[in-house]
Each structure stands twice: as C-alpha cells, then as structure tokens.
N, C-alpha and C positions, 0 to 999 in steps of 0.2 A: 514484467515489473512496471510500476506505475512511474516512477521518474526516470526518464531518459536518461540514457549512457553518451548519448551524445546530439547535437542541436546546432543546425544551419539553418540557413535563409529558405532553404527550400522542403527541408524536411530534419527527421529528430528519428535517434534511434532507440529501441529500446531490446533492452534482454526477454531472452523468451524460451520458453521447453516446449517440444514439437509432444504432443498428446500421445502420438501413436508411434514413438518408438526412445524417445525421451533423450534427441539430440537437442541440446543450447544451440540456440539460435541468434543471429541482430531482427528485428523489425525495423528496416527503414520506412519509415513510415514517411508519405506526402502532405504537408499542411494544407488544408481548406482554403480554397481561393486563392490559390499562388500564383496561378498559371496569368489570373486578371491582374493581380500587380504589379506585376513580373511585366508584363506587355507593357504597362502603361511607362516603368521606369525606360523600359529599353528601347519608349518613343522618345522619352526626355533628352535619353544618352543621346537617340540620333539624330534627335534636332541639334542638338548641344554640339557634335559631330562636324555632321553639315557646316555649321555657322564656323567652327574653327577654322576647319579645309580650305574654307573661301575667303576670311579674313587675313589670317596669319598664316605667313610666307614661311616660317621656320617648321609650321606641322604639316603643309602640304606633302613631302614626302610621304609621309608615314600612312598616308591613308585613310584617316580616323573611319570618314563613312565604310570603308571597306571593313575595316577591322570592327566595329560594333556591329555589321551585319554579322561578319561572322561569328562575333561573339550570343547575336539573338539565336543562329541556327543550333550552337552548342549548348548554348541554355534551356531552348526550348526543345532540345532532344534529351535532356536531362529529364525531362519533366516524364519522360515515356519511361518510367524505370527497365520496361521489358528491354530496350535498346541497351542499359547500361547490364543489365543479366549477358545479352548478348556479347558485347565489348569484350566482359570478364571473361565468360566460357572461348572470346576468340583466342584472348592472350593468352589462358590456360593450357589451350592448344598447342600453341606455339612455343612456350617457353621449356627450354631445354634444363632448367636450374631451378628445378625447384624442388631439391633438397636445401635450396639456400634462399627464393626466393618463389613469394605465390603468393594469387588472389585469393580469397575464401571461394568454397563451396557454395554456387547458387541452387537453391530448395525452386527449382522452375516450374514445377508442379502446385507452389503457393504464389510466386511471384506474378504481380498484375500489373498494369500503368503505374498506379500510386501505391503500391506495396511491393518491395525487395525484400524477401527472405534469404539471410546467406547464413554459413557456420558464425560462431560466435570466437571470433579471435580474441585471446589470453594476451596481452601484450601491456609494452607502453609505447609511448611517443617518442621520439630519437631527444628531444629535448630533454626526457626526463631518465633517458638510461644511465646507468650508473657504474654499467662494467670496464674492465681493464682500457689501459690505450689499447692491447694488442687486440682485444675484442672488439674494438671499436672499429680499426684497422679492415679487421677482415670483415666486418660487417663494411666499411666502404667499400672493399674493393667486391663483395660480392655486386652491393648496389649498383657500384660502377659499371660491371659486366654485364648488368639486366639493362641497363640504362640506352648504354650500345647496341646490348643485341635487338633490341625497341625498335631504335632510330633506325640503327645501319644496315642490320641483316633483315628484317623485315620489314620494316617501314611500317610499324603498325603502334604506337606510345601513346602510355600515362601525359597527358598533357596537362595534368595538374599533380603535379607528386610534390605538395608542400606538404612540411612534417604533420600538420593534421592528418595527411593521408597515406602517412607511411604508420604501422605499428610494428616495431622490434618483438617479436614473440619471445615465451618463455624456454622455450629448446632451440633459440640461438637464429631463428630466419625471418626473414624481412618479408611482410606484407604492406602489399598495394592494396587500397582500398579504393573506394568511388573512381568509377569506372566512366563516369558521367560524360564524361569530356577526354577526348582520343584524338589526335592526331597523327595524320595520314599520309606517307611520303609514296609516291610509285618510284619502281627502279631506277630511272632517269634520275629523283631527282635526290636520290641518295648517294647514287653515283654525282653530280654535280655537288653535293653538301660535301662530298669526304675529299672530292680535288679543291675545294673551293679553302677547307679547313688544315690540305695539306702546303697551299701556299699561304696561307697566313702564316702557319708557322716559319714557313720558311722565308716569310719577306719577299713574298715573289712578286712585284705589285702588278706586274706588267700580267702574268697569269692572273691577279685575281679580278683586273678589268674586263680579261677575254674572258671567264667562267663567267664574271658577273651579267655581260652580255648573253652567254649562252641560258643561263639559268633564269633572265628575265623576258618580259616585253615590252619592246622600245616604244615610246608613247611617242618624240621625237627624235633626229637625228643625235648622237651621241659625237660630243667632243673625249675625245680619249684621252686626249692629255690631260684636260682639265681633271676628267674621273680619275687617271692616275694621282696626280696631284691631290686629290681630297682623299684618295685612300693611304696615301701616305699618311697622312696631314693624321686622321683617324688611328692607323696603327701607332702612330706616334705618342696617342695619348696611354697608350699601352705599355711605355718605356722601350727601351733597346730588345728583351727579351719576351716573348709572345707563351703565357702560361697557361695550358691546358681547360685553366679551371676559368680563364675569360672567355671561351669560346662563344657561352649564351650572351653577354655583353658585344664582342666584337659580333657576332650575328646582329645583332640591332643594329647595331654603326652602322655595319655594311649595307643593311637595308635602308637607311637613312640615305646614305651614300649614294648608293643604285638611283635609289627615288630622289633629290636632287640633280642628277644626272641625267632624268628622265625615263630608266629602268625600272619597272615595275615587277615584283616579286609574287610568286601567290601566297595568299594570307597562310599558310601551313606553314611555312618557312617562319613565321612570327608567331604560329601556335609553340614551333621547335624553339624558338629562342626565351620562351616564358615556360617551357618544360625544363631546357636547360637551366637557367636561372634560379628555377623552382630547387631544381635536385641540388644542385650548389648547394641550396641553403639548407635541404635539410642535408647534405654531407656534413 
C-alpha cells in the first residue's frame, strides 16, 4: 500500500501481500540518506556531551560521553535491519510464553540491511485498547512476566518497549515490535541486579553499598559512609515504602549515586533502567 502504517526517524512502514503465497506482510522500509544525518546529529549530541561532563559538577556522574556513545553504537546497529531480524529470531527462541506474548515472524529470505519483512500484526496500541479492567489486568501481568524473564532469566531485553512498540493483538496477546535496540546483561550481572533490587526493597543500605561496590568500577578510593549516607538520602525520596513499579527510577538514583561516589556502572545497567521506565509506562 502506498501510505505508511507507520513512520519514524529512521524508517516508515507499509502493508504488503507476499506474491507467492499471499501472506500480509509490514515493509520496514529504511529512509534514503539516514545513515549521513543520523552521524552528523550524533556528533552534535557528543560534543554537546563532552562540554556537559567537564563543565557541570551535577552531570558528571551520569556519564553523558559514555552514554551517547552507547546510544551511537545502538542506533547505528539499528541501521543494519539484518541485526534487528536477528535480535527478533533470538528472543523468539527464547521466549517460553508465547501463547501470550511474541515478536512477528521475520520473512529472512526478503530481509536486507535497509528492508525488514515481518508478518503483518492485527492489533492496537496499549493506549488505545478499550477492553475490561480484568483484560487489562491479565494483559499486565502476562507483560510483566516476559519483561522478567528478559532481564532476569536471560539477560537478553527489548530496551525500547514504549507503547509505540508494544501492539495488543486481536486474540488477546502482546507483541513486541522493533527489535532495533537490546540490551545485554551476563549472568554476573543479573545476579548482582536481583541482590542489588532485593535490598532496596528491603532498606538494606549497608547491602546496597557493598553490591554497589561489587557491581561497579572504582575510578577512586570509595568513602562508605558518605555513599551509605547518599543512598539513604535517595531512597528517601522514595517515602517509607519502596514500590516495585519505582525500581527503573530508583536504578537511575543509584547510578547517580555510584557515580558521585566514584563507582562507575557499565552503560547496560542504564540501557535497563530506560527499559524499565519504558515498560512502566506502557503498563
């Protein structure tokens, strides 16, 4: 079809009928010349970066040079559509729920760099669904359960699941679409995310300075108290009671926190907490 079903910065999709056996299809199609403007913004970002890091004392934590780099390497793996067929076909692998939860079918046999062929998903956007509470319900709590088994049991997640990238299909299951952008945990550091998330809840502070030590690198000598002292200081903005659904939130703190302290995180940990965040909001 001539008018796109759908249209981003980097590509626009459109409906289509495969000739030779007459499955619906999406065309993601790649826009001409992205790849040159695309580099040129994501020099701007890192000068813009740069100049933050080294002026102002309050973004130093955070890393900025670090995190636009990582955000070029994701973008411009985005641009290889084959890498994002690939992502898809890994999670497909892997995912144990998918009478309740799946990627489209990738057509690998048409898909190139600048062309992704997948099935053509029937749905809508979590925004504009209109079924019961209790529908709704079970549709989080399936989400919820893909979301975990992502992060914790594989280490392998959608690191972009904003409801543009979620479609609620018409027979009741959740698809993940654009695959573009993944992030990456090894066992280690899943095991350190899930002790690191079991004393925030439990206010353990004295635990989450030693995990935060264990899970970073010290750039220098680390005052403990002090770090105890600021991560108080941070869970506190959080009230007396520590709620599940803050966890991408309190992940930033802490990384903030670390990084003031002189712990540095690797940048996957701050892919996780803009995953988290992301899913929050389309829950």
């Amino acid at each position: 079809e001539d008018e796109p079903i759908g249209s981003g910065s980097i590509a626009q999709v459109h409906k289509a009928v495969l000739v030779e056996n007459g499955d619906v299809v999406a065309l993601k199609i790649q826009r001409a010349d992205i790849e040159k403007a695309l580099t040129a913004d994501l020099e701007i970002l890192a000068w813009l970066a740069r100049e933050a890091h080294d002026r102002l004392e309050d973004v130093k934590p955070y890393n900025l040079p670090g995190v636009v780099a990582q955000l070029k390497r994701s973008l411009l793996t985005e641009l290889d559509f084959t890498r994002e067929s690939n992502f898809s076909d890994i999670f497909s692998s892997r995912n144990p729920h998918e009478e309740y939860v799946f990627a489209p079918k990738v057509y690998t046999e048409f898909t190139t760099e600048r062309l992704l062929v997948t099935e053509y998903v029937d749905g809508v956007s979590p925004e504009d669904f209109e079924g019961t509470v209790d529908e709704k319900k079970e549709l989080a709590k399936h989400g919820g359960r893909s979301v975990f088994h992502q992060i914790i049991r594989i280490g392998f997640f959608h690191a972009d699941p904003h409801p543009g990238n979620v479609i609620l299909t018409t027979d009741g299951r959740i698809c993940f679409i654009d695959w573009g952008m993944v992030g990456q945990l090894t066992q280690q550091m899943r095991f350190n995310l899930a002790d690191l998330l079991k004393a925030v809840i439990a206010r353990d502070v004295e635990h989450i300075a030693y995990r935060g030590n264990r899970m970073g690198k010290q750039l220098r000598p680390v005052d403990i108290s002090q770090l105890e002292i600021d991560i108080t200081r941070a869970l506190d903005r959080f009230g007396p009671k520590i709620n599940a659904r803050d966890s991408g939130r309190i992940v930033l703190e802490l990384l903030h926190v670390f990084g003031v302290n002189g712990i540095s995180l690797a940048d996957d940990y701050l892919m996780l907490a803009k995953a988290i965040i992301s899913i929050d909001q389309t829950g």
